[in-house]
N, CA, C and O atoms as a DFTB+ gen file, in Angstrom:
284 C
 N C O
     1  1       1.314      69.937     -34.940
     2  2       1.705      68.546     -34.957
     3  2       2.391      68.147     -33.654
     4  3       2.304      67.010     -33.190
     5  1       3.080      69.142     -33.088
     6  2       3.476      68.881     -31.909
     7  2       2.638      68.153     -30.393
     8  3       2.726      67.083     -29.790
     9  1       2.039      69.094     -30.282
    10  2       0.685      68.798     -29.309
    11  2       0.224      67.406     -29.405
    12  3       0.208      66.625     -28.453
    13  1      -0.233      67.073     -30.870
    14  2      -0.374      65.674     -31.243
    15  2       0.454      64.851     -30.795
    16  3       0.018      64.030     -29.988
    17  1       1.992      64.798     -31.188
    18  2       2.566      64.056     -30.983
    19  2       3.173      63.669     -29.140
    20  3       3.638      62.645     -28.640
    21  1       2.796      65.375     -28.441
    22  2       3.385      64.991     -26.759
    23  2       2.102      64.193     -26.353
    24  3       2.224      63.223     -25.606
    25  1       0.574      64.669     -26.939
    26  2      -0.215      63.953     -25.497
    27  2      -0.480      62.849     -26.584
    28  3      -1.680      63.096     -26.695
    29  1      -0.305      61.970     -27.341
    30  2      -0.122      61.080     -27.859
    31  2       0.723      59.948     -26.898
    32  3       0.611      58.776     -26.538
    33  1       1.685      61.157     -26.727
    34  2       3.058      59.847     -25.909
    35  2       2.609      59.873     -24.344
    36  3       2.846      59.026     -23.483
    37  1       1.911      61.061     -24.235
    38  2       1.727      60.955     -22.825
    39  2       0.499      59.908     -22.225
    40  3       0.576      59.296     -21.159
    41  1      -0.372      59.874     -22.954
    42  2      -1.717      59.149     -23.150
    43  2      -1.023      57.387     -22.765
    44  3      -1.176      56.448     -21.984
    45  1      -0.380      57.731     -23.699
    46  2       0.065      55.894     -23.895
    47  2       1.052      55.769     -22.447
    48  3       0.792      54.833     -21.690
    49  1       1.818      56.417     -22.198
    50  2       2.552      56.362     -20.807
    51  2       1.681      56.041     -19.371
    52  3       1.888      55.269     -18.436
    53  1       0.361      57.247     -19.740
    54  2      -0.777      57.348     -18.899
    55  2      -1.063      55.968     -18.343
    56  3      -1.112      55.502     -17.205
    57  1      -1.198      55.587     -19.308
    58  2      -2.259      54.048     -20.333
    59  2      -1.396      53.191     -19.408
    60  3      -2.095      52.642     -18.557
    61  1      -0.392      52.970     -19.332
    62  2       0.493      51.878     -19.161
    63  2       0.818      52.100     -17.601
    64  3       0.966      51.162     -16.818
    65  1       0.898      53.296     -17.289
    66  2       1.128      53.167     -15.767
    67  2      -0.212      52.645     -14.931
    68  3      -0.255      51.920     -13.937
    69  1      -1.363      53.311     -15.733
    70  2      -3.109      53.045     -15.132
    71  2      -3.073      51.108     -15.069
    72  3      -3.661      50.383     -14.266
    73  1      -2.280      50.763     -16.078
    74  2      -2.233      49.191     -16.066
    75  2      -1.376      48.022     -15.220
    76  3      -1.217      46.815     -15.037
    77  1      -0.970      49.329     -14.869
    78  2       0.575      48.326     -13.710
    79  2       0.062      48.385     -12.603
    80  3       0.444      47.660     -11.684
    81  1      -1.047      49.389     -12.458
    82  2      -1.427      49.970     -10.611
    83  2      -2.804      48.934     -10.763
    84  3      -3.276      48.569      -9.687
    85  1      -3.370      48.517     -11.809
    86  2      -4.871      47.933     -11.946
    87  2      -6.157      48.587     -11.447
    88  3      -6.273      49.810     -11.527
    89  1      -7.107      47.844     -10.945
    90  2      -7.697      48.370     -10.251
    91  2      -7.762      49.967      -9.336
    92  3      -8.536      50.920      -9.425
    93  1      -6.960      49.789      -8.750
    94  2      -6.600      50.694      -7.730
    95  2      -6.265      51.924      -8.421
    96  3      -6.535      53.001      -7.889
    97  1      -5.646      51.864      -9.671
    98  2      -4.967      53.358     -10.097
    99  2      -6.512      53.925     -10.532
   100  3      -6.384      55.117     -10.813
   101  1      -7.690      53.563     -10.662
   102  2      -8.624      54.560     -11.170
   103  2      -9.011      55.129      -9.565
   104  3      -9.537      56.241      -9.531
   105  1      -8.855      54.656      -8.675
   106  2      -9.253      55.259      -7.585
   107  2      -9.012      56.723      -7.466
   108  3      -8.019      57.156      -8.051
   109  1      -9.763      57.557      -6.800
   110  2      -9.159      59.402      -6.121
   111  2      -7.823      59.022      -5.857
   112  3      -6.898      59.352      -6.598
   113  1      -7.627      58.093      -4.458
   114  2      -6.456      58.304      -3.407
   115  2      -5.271      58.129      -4.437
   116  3      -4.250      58.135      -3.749
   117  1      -5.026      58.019      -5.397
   118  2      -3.864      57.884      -6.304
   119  2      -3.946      58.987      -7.465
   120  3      -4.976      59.444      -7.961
   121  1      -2.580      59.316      -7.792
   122  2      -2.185      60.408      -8.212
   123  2      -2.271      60.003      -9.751
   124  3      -2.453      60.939     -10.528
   125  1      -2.147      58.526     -10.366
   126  2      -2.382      58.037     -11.542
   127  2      -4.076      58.335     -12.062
   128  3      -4.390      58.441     -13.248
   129  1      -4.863      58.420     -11.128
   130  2      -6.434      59.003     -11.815
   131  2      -6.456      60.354     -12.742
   132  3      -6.867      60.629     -13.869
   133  1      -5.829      61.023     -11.727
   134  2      -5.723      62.512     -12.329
   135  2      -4.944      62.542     -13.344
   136  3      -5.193      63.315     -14.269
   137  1      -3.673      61.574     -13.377
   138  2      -2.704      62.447     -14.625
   139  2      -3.491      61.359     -16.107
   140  3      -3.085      61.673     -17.226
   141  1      -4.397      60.338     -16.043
   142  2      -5.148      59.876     -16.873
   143  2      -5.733      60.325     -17.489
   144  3      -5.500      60.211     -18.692
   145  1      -6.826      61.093     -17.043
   146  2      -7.677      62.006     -16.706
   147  2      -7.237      63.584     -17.673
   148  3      -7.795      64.121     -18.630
   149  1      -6.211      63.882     -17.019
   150  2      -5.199      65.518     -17.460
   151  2      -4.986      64.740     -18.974
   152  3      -5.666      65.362     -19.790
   153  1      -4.401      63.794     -19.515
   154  2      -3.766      63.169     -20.145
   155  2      -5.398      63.176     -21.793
   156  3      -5.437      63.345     -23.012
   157  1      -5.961      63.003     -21.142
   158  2      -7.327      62.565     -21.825
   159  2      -8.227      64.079     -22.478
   160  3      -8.713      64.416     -23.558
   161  1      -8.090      64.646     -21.166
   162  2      -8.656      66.389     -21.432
   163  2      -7.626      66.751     -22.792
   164  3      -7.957      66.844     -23.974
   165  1      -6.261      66.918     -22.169
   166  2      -5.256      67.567     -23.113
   167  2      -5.120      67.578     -24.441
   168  3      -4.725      68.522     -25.125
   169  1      -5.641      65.918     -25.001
   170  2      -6.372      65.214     -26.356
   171  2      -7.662      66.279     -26.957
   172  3      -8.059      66.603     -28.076
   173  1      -7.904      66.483     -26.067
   174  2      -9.454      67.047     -26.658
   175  2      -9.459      68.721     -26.977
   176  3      -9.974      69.269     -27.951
   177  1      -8.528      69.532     -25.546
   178  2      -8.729      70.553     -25.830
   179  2      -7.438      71.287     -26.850
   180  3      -6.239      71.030     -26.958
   181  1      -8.268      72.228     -27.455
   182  2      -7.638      72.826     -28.605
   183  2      -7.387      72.233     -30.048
   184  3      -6.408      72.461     -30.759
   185  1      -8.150      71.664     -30.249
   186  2      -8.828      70.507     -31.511
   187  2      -8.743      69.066     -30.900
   188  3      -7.691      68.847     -30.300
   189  1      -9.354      68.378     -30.925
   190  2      -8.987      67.352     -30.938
   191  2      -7.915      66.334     -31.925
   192  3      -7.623      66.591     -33.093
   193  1      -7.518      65.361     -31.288
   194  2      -6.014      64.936     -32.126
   195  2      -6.324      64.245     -33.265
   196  3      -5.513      64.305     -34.189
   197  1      -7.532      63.467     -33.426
   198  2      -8.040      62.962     -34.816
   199  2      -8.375      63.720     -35.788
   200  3      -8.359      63.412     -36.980
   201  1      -8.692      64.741     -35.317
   202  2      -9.242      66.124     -36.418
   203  2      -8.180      66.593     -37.079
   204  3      -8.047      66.637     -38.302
   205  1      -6.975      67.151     -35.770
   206  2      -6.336      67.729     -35.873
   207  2      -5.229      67.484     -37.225
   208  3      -4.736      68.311     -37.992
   209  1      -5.059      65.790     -37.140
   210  2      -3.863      64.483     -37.725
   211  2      -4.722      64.531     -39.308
   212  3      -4.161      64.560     -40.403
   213  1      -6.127      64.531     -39.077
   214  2      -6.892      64.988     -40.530
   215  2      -6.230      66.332     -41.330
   216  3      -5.534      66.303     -42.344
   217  1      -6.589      67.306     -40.692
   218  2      -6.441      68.572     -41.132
   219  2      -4.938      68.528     -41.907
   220  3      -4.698      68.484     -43.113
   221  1      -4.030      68.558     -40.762
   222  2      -2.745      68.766     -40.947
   223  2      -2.308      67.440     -42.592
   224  3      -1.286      67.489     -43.276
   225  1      -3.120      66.750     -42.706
   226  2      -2.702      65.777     -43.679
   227  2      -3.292      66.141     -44.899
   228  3      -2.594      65.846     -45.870
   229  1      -4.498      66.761     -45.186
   230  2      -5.167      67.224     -45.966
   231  2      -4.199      68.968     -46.296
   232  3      -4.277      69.541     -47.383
   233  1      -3.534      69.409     -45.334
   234  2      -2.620      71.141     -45.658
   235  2      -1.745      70.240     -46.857
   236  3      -1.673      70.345     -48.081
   237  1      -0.975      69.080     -45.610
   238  2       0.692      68.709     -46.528
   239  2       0.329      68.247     -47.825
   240  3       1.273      68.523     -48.565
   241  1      -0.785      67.548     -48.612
   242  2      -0.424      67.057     -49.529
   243  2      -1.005      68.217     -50.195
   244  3      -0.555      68.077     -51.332
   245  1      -1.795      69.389     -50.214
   246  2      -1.875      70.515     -50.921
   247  2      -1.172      70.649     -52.113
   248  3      -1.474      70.544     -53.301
   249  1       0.395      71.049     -51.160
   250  2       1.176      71.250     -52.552
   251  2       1.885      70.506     -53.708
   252  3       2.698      70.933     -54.528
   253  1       1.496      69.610     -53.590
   254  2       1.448      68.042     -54.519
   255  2       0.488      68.491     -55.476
   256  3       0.761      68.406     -56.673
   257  1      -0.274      68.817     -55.209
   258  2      -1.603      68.604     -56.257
   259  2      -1.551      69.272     -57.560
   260  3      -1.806      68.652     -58.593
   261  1      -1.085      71.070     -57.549
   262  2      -0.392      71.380     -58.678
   263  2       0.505      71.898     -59.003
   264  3       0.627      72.888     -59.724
   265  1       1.715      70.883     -58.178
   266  2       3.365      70.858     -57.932
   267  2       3.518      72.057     -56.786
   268  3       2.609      72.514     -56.094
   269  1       4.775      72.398     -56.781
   270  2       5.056      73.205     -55.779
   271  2       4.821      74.962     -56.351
   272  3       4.665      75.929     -55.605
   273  1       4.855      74.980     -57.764
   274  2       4.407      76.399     -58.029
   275  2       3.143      76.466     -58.632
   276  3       2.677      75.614     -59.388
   277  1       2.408      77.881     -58.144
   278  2       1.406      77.911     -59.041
   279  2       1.334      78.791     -60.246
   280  3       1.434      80.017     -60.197
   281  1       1.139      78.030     -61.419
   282  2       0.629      79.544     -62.710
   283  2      -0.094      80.454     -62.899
   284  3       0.010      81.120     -63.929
């Protein structure tokens, strides 16, 4: 859940700096392409974060289903 939650925040930080520079921040000569870019990979590798926010939601309510002990 962690992972989820840093490149989540980082994505959106990404997001917002790529929007202040406009144009220009998708360019090479700027250092905002790459950390977009890093920001975007990081989402994907080692599950992806939609899968991941699935999975992990489908573990927690597990033990709901027939209470916390089993017979």
């Amino acid at each position: 859940m962690s992972k989820v939650t840093v490149t989540e925040e980082a994505m959106r930080i990404a997001a917002k700096a790529l929007q202040l520079c406009g144009g220009s921040g998708t360019s090479r000569e700027y250092p905002i392409e790459k950390i977009f870019r890093d920001c975007r990979a990081a989402q994907i590798e080692d599950g992806e974060n939609y899968t991941l926010t699935m999975r992990l939601g489908l573990l927690a309510g597990m033990p709901n289903e027939d209470g916390w002990t089993r017979s």
